[in-house]
C-alpha positions as CSV (number, residue, x, y, z in Angstrom):
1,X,-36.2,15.5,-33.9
2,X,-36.3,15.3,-37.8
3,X,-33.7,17.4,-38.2
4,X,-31.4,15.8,-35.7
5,X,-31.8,12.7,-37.2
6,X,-30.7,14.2,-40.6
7,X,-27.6,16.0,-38.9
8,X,-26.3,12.5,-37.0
9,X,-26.9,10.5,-40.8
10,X,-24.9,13.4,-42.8
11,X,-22.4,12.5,-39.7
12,X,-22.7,9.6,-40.5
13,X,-22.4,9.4,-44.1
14,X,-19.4,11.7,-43.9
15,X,-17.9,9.7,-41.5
16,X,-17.9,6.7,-43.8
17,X,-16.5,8.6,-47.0
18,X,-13.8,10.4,-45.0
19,X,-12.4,8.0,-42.7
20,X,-13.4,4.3,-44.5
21,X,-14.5,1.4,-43.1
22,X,-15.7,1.5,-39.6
23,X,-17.4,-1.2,-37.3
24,X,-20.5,-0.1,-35.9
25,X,-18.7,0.2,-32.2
26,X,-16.5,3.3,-33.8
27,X,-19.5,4.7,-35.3
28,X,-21.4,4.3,-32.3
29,X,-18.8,6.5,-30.2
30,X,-18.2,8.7,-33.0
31,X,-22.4,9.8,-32.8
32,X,-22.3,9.4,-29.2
33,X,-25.3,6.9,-30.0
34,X,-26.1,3.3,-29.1
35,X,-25.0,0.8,-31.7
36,X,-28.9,-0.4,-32.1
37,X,-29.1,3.7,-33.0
38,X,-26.0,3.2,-35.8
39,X,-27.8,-0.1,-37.0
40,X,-30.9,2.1,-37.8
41,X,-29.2,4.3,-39.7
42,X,-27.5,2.4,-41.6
43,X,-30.0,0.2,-43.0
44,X,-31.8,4.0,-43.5
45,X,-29.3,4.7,-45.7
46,X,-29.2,1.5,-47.7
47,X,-33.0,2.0,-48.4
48,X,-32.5,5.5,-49.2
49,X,-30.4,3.8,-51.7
50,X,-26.5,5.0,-50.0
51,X,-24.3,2.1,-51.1
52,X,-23.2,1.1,-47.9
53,X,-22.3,-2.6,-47.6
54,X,-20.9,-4.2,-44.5
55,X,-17.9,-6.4,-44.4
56,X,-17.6,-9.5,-42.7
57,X,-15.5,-11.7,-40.6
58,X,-12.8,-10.3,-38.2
59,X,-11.4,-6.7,-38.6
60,X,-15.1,-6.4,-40.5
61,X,-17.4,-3.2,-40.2
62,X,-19.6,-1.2,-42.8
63,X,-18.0,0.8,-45.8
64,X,-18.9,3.0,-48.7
65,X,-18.6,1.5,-52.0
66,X,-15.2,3.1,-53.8
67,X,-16.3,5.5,-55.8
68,X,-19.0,6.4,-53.9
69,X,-19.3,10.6,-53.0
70,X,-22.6,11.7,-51.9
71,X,-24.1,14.8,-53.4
72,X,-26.7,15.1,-49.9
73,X,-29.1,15.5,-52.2
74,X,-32.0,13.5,-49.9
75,X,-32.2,17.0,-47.2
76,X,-35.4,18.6,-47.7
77,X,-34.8,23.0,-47.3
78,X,-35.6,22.6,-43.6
79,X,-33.3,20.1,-42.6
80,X,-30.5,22.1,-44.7
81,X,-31.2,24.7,-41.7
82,X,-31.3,22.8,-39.5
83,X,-27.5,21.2,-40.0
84,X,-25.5,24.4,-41.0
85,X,-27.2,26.8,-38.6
86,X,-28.3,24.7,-35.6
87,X,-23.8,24.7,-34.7
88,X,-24.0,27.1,-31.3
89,X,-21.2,29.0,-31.4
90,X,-19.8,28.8,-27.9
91,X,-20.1,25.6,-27.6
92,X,-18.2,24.6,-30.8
93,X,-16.0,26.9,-28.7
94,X,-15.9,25.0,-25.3
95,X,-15.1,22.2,-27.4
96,X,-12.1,23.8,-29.1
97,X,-13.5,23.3,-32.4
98,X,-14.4,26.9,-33.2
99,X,-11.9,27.8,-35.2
100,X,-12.5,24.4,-37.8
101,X,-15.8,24.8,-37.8
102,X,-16.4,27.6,-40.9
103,X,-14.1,25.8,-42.9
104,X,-16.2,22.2,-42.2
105,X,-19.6,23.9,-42.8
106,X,-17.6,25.0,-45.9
107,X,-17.0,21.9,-47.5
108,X,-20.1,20.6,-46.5
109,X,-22.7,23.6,-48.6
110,X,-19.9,22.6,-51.4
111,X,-21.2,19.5,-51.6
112,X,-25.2,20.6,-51.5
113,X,-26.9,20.7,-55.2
114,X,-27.2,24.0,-56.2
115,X,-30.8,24.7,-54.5
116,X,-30.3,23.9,-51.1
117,X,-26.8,25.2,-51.3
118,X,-28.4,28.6,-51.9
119,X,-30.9,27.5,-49.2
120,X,-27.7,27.0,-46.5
121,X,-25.9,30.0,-47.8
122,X,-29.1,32.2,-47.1
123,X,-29.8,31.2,-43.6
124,X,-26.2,31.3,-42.1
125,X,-26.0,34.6,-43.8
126,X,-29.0,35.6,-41.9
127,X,-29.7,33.6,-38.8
128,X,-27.5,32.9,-36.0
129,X,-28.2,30.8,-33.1
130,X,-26.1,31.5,-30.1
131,X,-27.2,31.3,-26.7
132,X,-24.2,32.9,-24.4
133,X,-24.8,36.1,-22.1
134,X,-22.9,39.0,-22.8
135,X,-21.3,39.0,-20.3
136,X,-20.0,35.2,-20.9
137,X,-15.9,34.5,-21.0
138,X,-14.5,32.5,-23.9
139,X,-12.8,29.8,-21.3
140,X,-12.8,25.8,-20.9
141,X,-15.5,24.7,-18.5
142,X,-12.9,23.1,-16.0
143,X,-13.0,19.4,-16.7
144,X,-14.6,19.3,-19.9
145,X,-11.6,18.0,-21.7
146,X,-11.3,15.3,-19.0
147,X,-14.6,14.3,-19.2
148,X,-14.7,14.3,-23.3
149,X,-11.7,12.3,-23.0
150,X,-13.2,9.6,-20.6
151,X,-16.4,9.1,-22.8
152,X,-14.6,8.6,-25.9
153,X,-11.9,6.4,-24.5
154,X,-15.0,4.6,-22.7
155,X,-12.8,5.0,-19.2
156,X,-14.2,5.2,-15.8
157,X,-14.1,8.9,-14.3
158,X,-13.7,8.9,-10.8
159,X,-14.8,12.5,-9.3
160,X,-15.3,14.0,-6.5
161,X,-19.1,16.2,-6.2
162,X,-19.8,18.9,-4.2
163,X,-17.2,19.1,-2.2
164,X,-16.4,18.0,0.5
165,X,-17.0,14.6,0.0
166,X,-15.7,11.4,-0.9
167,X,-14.4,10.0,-4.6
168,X,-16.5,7.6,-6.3
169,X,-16.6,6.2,-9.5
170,X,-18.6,6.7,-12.6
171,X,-19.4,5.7,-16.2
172,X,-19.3,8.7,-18.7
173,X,-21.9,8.4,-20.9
174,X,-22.4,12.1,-22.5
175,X,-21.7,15.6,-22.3
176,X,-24.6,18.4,-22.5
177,X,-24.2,22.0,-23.4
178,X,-27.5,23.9,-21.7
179,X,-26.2,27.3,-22.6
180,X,-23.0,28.2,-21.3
181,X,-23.9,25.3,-18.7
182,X,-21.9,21.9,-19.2
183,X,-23.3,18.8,-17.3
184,X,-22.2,15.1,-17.6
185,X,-24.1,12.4,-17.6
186,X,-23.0,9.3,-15.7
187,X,-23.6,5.9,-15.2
188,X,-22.9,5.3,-10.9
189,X,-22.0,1.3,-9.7
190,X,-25.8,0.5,-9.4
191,X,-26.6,1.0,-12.9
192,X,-28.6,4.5,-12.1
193,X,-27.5,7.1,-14.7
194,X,-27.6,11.1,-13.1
195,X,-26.9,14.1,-14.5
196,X,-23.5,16.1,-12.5
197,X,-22.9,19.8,-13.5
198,X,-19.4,20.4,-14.0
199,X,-18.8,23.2,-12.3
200,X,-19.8,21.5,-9.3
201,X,-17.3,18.7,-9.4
202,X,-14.4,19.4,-7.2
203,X,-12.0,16.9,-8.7
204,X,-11.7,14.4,-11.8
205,X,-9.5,11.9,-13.3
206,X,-9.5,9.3,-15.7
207,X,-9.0,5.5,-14.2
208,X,-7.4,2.4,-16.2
209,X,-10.5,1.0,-16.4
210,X,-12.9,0.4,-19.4
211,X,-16.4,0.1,-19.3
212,X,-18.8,-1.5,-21.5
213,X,-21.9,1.1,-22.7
214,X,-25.2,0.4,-21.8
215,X,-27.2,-0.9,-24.7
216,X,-29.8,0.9,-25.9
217,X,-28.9,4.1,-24.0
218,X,-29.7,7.2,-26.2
219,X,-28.3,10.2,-24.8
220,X,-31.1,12.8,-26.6
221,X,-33.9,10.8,-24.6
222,X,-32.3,10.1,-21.7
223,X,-31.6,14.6,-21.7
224,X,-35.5,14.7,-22.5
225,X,-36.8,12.8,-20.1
226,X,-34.5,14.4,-17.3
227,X,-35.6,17.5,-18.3
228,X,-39.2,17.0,-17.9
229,X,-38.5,15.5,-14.9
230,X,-36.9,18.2,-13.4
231,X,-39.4,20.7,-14.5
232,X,-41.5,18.3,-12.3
233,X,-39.7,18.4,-9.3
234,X,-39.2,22.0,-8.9
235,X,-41.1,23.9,-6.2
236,X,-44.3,26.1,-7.6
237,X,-45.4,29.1,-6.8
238,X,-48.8,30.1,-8.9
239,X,-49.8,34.0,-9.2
240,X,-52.1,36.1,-11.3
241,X,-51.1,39.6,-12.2
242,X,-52.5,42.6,-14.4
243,X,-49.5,43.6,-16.5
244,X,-49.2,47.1,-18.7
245,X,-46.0,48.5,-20.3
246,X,-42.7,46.4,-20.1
247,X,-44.8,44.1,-17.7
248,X,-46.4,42.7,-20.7
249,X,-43.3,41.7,-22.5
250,X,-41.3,40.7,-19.2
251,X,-44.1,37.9,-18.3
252,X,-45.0,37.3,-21.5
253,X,-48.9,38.2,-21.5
254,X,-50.5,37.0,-24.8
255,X,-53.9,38.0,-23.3
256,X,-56.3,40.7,-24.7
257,X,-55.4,44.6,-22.9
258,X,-58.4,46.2,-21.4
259,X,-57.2,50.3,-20.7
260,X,-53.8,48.9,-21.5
261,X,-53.8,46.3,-18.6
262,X,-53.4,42.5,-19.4
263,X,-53.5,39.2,-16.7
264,X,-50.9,37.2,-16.9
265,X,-51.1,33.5,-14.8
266,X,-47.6,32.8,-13.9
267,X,-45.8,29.8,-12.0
268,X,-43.0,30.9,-10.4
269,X,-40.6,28.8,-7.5
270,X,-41.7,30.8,-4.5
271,X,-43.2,34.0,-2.5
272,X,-39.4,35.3,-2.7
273,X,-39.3,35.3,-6.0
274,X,-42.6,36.7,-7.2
275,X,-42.7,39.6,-4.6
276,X,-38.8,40.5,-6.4
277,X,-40.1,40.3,-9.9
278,X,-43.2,42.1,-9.0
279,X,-41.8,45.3,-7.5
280,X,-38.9,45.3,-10.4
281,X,-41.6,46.2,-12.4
282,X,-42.1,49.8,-10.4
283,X,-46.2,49.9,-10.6
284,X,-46.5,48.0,-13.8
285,X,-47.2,45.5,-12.3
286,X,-50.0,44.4,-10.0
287,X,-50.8,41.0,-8.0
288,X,-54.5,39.5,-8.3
289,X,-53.5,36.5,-6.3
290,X,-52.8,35.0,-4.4
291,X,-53.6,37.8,-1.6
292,X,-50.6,36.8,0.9
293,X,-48.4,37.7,-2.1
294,X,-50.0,41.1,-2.8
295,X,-49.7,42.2,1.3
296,X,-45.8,41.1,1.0
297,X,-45.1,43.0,-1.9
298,X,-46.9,46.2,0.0
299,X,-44.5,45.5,2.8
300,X,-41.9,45.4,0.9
301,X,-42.9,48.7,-0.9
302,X,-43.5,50.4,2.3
303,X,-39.9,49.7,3.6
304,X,-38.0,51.0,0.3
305,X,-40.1,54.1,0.6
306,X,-39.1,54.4,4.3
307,X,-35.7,54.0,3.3
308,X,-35.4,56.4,0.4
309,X,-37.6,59.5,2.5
């Protein structure tokens, strides 16, 4: 979290000295953050000792004193890392802003003192984050542009979700890259925010009208807390095997090997599953519980043997 906080305030900073003033509304959108967020920040900065000053009255908003140019020399080595290598590479993709991005990260190390610009020069020289398959294809998720469009314009969507089924209106609040995976994240009518994967909406369009953004919503808490509550939700389907060979590394056994055998507790979503994954491991594998999986997998062993005699 420390180092996304030090990615949105270089944003942040950058967005000040590049475009001028800004009211904390444009900021807000800008971050994709709530303006209590932007409000943080900014009086962050100002203790940190960033001459930013806000201007009042109408046509007001905060601004960098003139001369101002910021040497970023507050990031610690980590948080260096953490800005100019944490940029996943399809996803600046899907976004279309793959082929701007080397050049930003460019000017950016430029204006690092010299030894955390040799910090941020060694790690994107050496590590590379990028979570596609390889078997991925460079294309726009279908209505990602729509979508992006609607949540920076602050424009109702109105989309059509699993089709069939009928058109309703939502609130775009945020777009999330899970791998290669898009999903938006939506305020509906009654004030409920869900999560909608984009490849399973049938139909989008932008409406005429504008929405106001919830206060307070942060899209990074809102993703963790969905996530843990859909780890929650999901069906289990505990099992104890004695792994050797590739078995070890497929389910990740840490425990000690006794004659080259290690057990391995595993949670998996149900009998299916754990009998497939089982007999993938031809032998390497073998099930300690619970006994209803181990006489499936037998079955299942008996009847590709049958059919391969």
């Amino acid at each position: 979290m420390l180092g996304m906080r030090a990615e949105r305030l270089l944003r942040l900073l950058l967005r000040l000295q590049t475009r001028g003033q800004s009211t904390v509304a444009q900021l807000a959108q800008h971050l994709e953050v709530s303006p209590r967020t932007v409000q943080r920040d900014l009086d962050a900065l100002s203790l940190a000792g960033v001459p930013v000053y806000s201007v009042r009255g109408r046509g007001g908003g905060w601004a960098l004193l003139p001369d101002y140019r910021t040497r970023l020399t507050g990031l610690t080595p980590s948080e260096v890392m953490s800005v100019f290598v944490g940029a996943t590479a399809h996803v600046l993709a899907d976004l279309g802003v793959d082929a701007s991005s080397d050049q930003a990260i460019a000017k950016l190390i430029a204006a690092l003192p010299e030894p955390a610009r040799k910090d941020a020069e060694f790690a994107r020289q050496r590590l590379l984050i990028d979570h596609a398959g390889w078997d991925d294809r460079r294309e726009t998720p279908r209505w990602l542009d729509v979508c992006r469009q609607a949540i920076w314009e602050e424009r109702l969507l109105e989309i059509t979700y699993r089709n069939p089924g009928e058109a309703f209106a939502v609130a775009p609040l945020g777009l999330v890259a899970k791998s290669r995976t898009w999903y938006l994240v939506a305020a509906r009518a009654d004030g409920s925010v869900r999560t909608y994967r984009l490849s399973r909406i049938s139909s989008a369009a932008i409406t005429g009208h504008a929405f106001p953004r919830p206060g307070g919503f942060e899209l990074t808490a809102y993703w963790a807390e969905a996530q843990v509550q859909f780890r929650a939700s999901r069906p289990s389907y505990p099992i104890v095997l004695r792994v050797r060979g590739n078995a070890v590394r497929r389910f990740g056994a840490t425990g000690p090997l006794v004659d080259g055998w290690s057990v391995v507790e595993l949670d998996l979503e149900n009998a299916a599953e754990a009998c497939a994954a089982v007999l993938a491991q031809g032998g390497d594998a073998v099930v300690l519980a619970p006994a209803e999986l181990a006489a499936d997998v037998r079955q299942a062993a008996d009847r590709v043997a049958a059919a391969h005699t």
